[in-house]
C-alpha positions in Angstrom: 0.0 0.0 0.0 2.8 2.4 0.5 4.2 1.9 -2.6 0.8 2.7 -4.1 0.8 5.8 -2.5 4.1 6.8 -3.8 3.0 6.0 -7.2 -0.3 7.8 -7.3 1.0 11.0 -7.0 4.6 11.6 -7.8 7.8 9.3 -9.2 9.8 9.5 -6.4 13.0 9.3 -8.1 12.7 11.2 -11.9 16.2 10.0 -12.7 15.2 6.4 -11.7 11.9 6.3 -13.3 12.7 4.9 -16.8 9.3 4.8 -18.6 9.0 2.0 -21.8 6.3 0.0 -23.7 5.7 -3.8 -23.5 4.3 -5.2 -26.2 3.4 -1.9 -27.5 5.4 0.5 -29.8 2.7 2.7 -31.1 2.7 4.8 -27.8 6.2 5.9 -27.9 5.3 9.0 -28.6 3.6 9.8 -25.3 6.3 8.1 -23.2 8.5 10.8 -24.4 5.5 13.9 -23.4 5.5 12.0 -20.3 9.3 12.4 -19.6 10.0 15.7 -20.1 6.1 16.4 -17.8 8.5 15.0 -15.2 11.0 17.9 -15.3 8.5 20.8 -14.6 6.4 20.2 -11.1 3.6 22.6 -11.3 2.9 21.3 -15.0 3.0 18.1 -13.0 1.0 18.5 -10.5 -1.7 19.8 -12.5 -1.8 16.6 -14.7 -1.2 14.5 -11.6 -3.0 16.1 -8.7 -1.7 15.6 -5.4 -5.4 15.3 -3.7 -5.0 11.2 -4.0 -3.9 8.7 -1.5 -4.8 5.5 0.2 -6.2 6.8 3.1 -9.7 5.7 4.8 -11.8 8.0 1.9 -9.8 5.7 -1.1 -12.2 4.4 -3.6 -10.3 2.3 -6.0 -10.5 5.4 -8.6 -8.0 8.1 -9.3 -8.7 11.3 -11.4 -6.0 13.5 -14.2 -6.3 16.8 -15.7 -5.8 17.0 -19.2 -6.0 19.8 -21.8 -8.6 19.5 -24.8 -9.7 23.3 -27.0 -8.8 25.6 -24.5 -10.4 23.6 -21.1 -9.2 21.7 -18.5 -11.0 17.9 -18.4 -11.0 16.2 -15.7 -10.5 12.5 -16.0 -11.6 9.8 -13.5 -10.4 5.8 -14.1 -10.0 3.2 -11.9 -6.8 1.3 -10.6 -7.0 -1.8 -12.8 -4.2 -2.0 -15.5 -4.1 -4.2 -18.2 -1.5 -7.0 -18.0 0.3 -10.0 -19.9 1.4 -13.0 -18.2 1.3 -10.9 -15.2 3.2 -8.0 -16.7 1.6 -4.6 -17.4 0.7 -4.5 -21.3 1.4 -0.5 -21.9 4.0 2.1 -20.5 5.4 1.0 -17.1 8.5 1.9 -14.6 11.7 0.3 -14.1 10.8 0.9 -10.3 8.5 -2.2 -9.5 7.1 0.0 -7.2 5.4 2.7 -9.5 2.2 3.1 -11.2 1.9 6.3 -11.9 2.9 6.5 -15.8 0.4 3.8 -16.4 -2.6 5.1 -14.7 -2.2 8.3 -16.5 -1.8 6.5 -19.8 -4.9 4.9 -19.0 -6.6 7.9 -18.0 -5.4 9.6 -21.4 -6.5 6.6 -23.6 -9.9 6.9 -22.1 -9.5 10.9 -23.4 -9.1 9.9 -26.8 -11.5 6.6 -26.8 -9.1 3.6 -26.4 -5.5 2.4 -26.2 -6.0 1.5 -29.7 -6.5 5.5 -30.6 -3.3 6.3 -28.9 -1.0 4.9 -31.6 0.8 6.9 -33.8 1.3 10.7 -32.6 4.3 12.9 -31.3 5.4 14.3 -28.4 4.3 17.4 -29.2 0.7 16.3 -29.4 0.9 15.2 -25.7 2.7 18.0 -24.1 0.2 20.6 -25.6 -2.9 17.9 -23.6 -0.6 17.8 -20.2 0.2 21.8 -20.6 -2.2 23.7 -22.5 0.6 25.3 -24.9 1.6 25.4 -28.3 4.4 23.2 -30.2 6.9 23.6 -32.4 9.1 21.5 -34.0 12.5 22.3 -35.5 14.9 19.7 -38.0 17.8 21.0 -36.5 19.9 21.0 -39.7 17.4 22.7 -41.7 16.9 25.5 -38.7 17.0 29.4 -38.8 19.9 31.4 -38.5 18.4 32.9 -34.9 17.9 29.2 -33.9 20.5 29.5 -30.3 18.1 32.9 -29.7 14.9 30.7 -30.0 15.8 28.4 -27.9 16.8 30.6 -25.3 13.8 32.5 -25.1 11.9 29.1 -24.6 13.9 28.5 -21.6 13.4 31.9 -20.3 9.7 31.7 -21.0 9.4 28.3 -19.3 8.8 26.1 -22.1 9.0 22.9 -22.6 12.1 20.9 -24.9 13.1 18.2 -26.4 15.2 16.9 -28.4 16.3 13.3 -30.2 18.2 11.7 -32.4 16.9 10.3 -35.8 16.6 6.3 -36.4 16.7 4.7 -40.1 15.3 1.3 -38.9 13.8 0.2 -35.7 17.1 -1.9 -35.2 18.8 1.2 -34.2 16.1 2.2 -32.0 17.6 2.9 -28.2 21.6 1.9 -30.4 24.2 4.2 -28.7 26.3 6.6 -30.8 30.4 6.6 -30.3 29.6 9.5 -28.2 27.1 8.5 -25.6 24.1 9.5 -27.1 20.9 7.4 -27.6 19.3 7.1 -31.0 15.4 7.5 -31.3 15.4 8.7 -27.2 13.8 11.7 -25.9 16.5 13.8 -24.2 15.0 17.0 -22.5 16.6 20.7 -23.0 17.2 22.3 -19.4 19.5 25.1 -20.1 21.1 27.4 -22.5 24.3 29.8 -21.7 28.1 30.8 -22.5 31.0 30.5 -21.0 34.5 32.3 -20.8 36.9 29.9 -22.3 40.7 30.4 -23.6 39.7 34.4 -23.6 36.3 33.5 -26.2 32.7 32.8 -25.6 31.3 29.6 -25.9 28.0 28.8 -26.4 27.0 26.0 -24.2 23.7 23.9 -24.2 22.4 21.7 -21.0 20.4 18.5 -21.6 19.0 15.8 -19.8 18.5 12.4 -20.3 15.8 11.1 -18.1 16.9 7.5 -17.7 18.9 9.6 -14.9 22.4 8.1 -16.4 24.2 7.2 -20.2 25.9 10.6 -21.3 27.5 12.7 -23.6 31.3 11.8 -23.8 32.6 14.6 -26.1 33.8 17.7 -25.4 32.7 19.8 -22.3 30.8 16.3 -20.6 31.1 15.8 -17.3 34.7 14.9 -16.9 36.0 16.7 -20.3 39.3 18.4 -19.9 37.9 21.8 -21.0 36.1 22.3 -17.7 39.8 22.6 -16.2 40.6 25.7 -18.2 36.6 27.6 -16.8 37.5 29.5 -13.3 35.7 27.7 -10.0 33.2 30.5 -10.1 31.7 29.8 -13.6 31.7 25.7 -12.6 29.3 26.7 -10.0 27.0 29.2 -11.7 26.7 26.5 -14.4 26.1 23.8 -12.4 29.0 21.9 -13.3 29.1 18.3 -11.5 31.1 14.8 -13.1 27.7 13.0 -11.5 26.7 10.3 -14.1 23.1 11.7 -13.4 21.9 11.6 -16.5 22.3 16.0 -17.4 25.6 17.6 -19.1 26.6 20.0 -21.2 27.8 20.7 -24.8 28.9 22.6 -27.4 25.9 24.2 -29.3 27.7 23.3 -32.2 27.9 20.0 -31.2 24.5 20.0 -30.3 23.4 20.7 -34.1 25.6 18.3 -35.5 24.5 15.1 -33.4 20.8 16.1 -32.8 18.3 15.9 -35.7 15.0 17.5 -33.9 14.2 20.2 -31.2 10.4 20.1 -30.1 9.4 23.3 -28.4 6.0 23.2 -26.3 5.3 27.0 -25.4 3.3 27.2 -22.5 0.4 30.0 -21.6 1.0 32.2 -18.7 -1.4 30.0 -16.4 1.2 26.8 -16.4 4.4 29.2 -16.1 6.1 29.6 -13.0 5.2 33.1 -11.5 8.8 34.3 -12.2 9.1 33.3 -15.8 9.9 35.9 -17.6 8.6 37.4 -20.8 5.2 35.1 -21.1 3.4 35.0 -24.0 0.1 36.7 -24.7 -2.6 34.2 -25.8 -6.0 34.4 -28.1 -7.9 31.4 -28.6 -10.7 30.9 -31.9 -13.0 28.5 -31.9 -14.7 27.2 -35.1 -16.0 24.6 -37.6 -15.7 24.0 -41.4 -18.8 23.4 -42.5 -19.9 22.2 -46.1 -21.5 24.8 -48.7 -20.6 27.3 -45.7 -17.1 27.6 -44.4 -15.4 24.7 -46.1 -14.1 26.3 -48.6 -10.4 24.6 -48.9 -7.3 25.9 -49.8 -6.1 29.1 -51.9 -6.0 26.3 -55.1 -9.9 26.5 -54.6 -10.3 30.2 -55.5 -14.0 29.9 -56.1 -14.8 28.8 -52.7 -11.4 29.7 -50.7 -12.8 33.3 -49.5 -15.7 31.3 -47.8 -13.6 30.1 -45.5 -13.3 31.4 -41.7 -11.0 34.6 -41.6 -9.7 36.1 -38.5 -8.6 39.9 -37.8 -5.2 40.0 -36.9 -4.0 43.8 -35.5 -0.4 43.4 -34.7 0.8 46.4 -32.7 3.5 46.7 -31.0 7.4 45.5 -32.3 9.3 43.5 -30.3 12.0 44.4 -27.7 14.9 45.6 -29.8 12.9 44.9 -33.2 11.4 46.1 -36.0 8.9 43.6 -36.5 6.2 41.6 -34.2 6.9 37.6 -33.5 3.8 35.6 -33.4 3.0 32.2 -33.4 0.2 30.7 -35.1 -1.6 27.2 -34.2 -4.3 25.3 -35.9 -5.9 22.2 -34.4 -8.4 19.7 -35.9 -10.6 18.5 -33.0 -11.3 15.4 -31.6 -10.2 13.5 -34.6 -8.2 11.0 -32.6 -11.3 10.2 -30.7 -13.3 10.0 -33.9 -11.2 7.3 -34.9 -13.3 4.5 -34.3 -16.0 5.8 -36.3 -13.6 6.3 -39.3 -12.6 9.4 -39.5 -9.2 10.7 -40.2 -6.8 14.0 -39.8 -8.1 16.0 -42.1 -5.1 18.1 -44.3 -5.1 21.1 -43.0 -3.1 24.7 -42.9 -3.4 28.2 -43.0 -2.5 31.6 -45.0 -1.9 35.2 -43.8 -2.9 38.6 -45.9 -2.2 41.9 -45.3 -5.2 44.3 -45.7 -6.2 48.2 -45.6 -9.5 48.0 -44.6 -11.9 46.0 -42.4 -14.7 43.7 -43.6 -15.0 39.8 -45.3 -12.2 39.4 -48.0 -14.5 38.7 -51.2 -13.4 36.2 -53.9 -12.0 39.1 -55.8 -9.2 40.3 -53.6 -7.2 36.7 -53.6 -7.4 36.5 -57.1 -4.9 40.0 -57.2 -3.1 39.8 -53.8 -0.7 37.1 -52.5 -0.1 35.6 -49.1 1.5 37.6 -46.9 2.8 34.4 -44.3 1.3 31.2 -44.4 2.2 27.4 -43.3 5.0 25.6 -44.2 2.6 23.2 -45.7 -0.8 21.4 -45.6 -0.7 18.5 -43.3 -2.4 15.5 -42.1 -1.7 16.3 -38.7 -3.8 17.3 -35.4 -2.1 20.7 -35.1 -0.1 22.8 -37.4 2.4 25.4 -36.1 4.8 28.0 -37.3 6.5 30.7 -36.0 6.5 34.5 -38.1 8.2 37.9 -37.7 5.5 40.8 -39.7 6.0 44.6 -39.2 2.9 46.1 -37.4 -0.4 46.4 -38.7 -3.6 44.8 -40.1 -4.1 41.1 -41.1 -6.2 38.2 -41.9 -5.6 34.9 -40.8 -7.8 32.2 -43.0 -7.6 28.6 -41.6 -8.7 26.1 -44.0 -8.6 22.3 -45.3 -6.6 21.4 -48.5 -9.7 20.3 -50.5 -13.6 21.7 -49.5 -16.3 20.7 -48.6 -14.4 19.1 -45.7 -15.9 19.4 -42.1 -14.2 19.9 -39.2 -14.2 21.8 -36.0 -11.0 23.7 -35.2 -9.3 25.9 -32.4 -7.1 28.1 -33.5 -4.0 30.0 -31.1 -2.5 32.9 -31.7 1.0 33.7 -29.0 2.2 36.6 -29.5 5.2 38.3 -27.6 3.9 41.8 -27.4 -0.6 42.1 -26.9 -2.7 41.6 -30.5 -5.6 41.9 -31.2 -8.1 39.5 -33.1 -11.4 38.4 -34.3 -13.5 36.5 -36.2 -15.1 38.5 -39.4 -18.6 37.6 -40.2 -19.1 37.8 -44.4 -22.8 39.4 -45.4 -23.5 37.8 -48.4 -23.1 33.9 -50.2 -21.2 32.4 -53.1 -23.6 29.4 -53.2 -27.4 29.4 -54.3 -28.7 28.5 -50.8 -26.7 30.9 -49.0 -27.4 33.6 -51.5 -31.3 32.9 -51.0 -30.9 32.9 -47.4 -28.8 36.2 -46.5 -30.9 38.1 -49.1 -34.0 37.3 -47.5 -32.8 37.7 -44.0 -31.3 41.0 -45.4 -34.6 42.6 -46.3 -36.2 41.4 -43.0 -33.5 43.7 -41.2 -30.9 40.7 -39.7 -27.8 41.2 -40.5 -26.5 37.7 -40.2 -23.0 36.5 -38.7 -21.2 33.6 -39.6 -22.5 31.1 -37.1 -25.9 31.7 -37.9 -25.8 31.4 -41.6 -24.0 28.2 -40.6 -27.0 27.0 -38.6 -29.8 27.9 -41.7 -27.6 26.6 -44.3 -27.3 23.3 -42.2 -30.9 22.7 -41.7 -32.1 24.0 -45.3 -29.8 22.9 -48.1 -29.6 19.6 -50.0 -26.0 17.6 -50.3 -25.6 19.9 -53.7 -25.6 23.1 -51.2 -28.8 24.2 -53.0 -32.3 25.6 -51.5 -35.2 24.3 -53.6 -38.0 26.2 -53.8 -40.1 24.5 -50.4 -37.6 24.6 -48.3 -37.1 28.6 -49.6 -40.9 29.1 -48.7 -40.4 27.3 -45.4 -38.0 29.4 -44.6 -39.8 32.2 -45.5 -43.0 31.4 -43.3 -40.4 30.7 -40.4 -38.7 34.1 -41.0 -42.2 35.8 -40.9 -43.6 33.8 -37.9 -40.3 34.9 -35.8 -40.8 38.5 -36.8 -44.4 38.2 -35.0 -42.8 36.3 -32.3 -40.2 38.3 -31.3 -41.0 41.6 -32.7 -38.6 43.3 -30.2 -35.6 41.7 -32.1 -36.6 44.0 -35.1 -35.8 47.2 -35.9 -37.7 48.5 -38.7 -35.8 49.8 -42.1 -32.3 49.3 -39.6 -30.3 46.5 -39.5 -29.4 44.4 -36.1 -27.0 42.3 -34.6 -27.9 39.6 -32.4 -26.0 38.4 -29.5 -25.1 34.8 -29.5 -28.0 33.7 -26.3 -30.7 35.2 -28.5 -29.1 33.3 -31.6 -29.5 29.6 -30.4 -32.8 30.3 -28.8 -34.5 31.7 -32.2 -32.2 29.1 -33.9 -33.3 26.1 -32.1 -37.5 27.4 -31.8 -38.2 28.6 -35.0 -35.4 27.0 -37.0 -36.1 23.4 -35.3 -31.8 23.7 -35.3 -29.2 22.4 -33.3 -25.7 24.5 -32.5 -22.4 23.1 -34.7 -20.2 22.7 -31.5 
């Protein structure tokens, strides 16, 4: 029982606690988010709460905190684990003793709908659910010039890394390199800095394995003769030790020649530490592709791309020292790991970034004479798609969309931004396809002035699987239009247009639509 209790709320020993998969490959992904969870203890904590014991109140049930579209679940299981021949199936501990890593894979395959959902993912994908933030990931060899000064301001800002080595065949999986280093292993990034050596700076970069032993041998590891040429004083404001505990240094050069991938997870202010400096400034979209609607594809689609959702972007103030405002932009499919079982699959998704003059709905028009301003690497199959920019100040627009249309989703899209921007959805006033012209004409007349998420709604529950509104379903809307008028006279004003606030939306929507809301 005491061992239990150790387990349920903290690894006792992070060095110690070696997390693998029996029988099961496909979950590498999260054994590496778990690891580098380990090395932060408020992000911890949060995941694992500490409110659980074996005391006289223990139920056989534990509960986890996971992050899912811009809320915090919380996840109850119970304590059975599934085994093999008396050995646990999934991620377990070298210590005997601990549990923890398996009941909050448990608890995080019953997240996403079974164990069977968890295969196949990356790190990043987990340590955005354990933290709430936003990942990047860099092929080291292929990063930007400013890559040290990125990594940096991670650290500072209290992110999350890692980093690995590349494997060509799952024979060389956990094979150690002449140096010490483990292929296809999650090492964490705990430190960036220089030191004074032979009268020149050298950059230095700390990392951490967290089997807690198997190092770097090269130069400026533990026992490396440089460290007898760097005074007493810089030893100890480094943190120099020859422990084999699993953490040394190296040259940053070094560093880009034997690692292949850096994976940032930038966390929002809530999950930093209170003296973290610099935190990011965070706004947080919410919204759906929807067919004849808002799924309107990608820029190849120019007959349909304007449909799609577009964003405001105001960027306002340059950065410390800069001319220009750094941003990072993250779009995320939802629930499509969870959907799963029901066949659905990541959708191909991505996103493109225009500079504008003036406000209002980009019609068809303008992207057929103006060019992206910033946009994603590339269209993806992936849950979330991130990428870091540098734009002088001013006015944008941000249009998330799938590679082909007519493609539904619902999506949540993040915007981090070093210094405060400002954004919002745009709401477009008239329709590129029969049924929506029909519908914001009529509605237009009446004296609405219909948003997005509306028009979403009518489309929905009055077009056919060609996007068009026959004429019965155009009179039934009519008659619906006119009996809501009656009924809620107050909502009109006459000869003036209105807006109408979103409570008032789904109650009309849902009485004298007979609708349901997207999400």
């Amino acid at each position: 029982m005491s061992a239990l209790y150790i387990l349920c709320i903290f690894p006792t020993h992070y060095g110690s606690s070696m997390l693998c998969s029996f029988h099961f490959a496909g979950d590498c992904w999260l054994l590496a988010a778990i690891a580098s969870l380990t090395l932060n203890d408020k992000t911890l904590a949060r995941v694992v709460p500490q409110d659980q014991n074996f005391g006289p109140g223990y139920a056989g049930i534990f509960h986890f905190q996971f992050w899912q579209h811009n809320e915090w679940l919380d996840i109850i299981i119970d304590d059975r684990l599934p085994t093999f021949k008396g050995r646990l199936v999934f991620l377990h501990s070298a210590e005997h003793n601990e549990f923890w890593s398996a009941l909050l894979e448990k608890a995080y395959a019953k997240l996403n709908g079974s164990y069977e959902a968890l295969k196949g993912g990356s790190a990043i994908e987990a340590m955005e659910d354990f933290t709430g933030g936003v990942g990047e990931m860099y092929e080291v060899r292929k990063a930007p010039d400013n890559f040290h000064d990125i990594l940096e301001k991670a650290l500072k800002k209290g992110s999350m890394v890692g980093c690995s080595i590349d494997t060509s065949s799952t024979a060389e999986s956990e094979a150690r390199t002449p140096f010490g280093l483990v292929k296809g292993h999650a090492y964490s990034v705990t430190g960036i800095d220089e030191v004074s050596y032979r009268d020149q700076k050298v950059d230095l970069i700390r990392i951490r394995n967290p089997w807690g032993q198997v190092e770097w041998n090269g130069p400026w590891s533990d026992n490396s003769s440089e460290w007898r040429l760097v005074s007493p004083s810089e030893r100890k404001r480094l943190c120099q030790t020859s422990l084999d505990d699993g953490e040394f240094w190296m040259k940053f050069e070094d560093f880009k020649m034997h690692f292949d991938k850096v994976e940032i997870c930038n966390l929002t202010p809530d999950a930093l530490e209170g003296n973290a400096a610099q935190k990011w400034e965070v706004t947080v979209h919410q919204g759906s592709w929807v067919r004849g609607s808002t799924a309107g594809g990608c820029r190849n689609f120019l007959e349909t791309f304007w449909t799609n959702p577009q964003i405001k972007l105001c960027l306002t103030e340059k950065d410390d020292g800069q001319d220009e405002c750094t941003f990072l932009v993250a779009l995320m499919q939802k629930d499509r790991r969870k959907l799963k079982k029901i066949g659905a699959e990541m959708l191909t998704i991505g996103y493109s970034i225009y500079e504008v003059l003036k406000d209002g709905h980009l019609p068809k028009d303008f992207f057929r004479y103006h060019a992206s301003k910033a946009r994603s690497k590339t269209y993806i199959n992936l849950r979330e798609i991130s990428d870091r920019f540098q734009l002088p100040p001013g006015d944008y627009v941000l249009i998330p969309s799938t590679f082909e249309p007519h493609r539904e989703a619902d999506f949540c899209l993040r915007i981090f931004s070093e210094k405060k921007a400002i954004t919002q959805f745009i709401d477009f006033l008239s329709g590129l396809l029969s049924c929506l012209l029909c519908i914001v004409c009529m509605y237009t007349y009446t004296g609405f002035q219909l948003n997005n998420y509306l028009l979403q709604l009518i489309v929905l529950r009055y077009s056919d699987e060609q996007f068009q509104i026959d004429f019965d379903d155009f009179l039934n809307c009519l008659i619906r239009l006119e009996n809501a008028s009656r009924e809620y006279p107050l909502l009109l004003r006459v000869c003036k247009p209105v807006w109408i606030n979103s409570e008032v939306i789904f109650n009309w929507a849902q009485i004298s639509n007979q609708i349901q809301p997207l999400y």
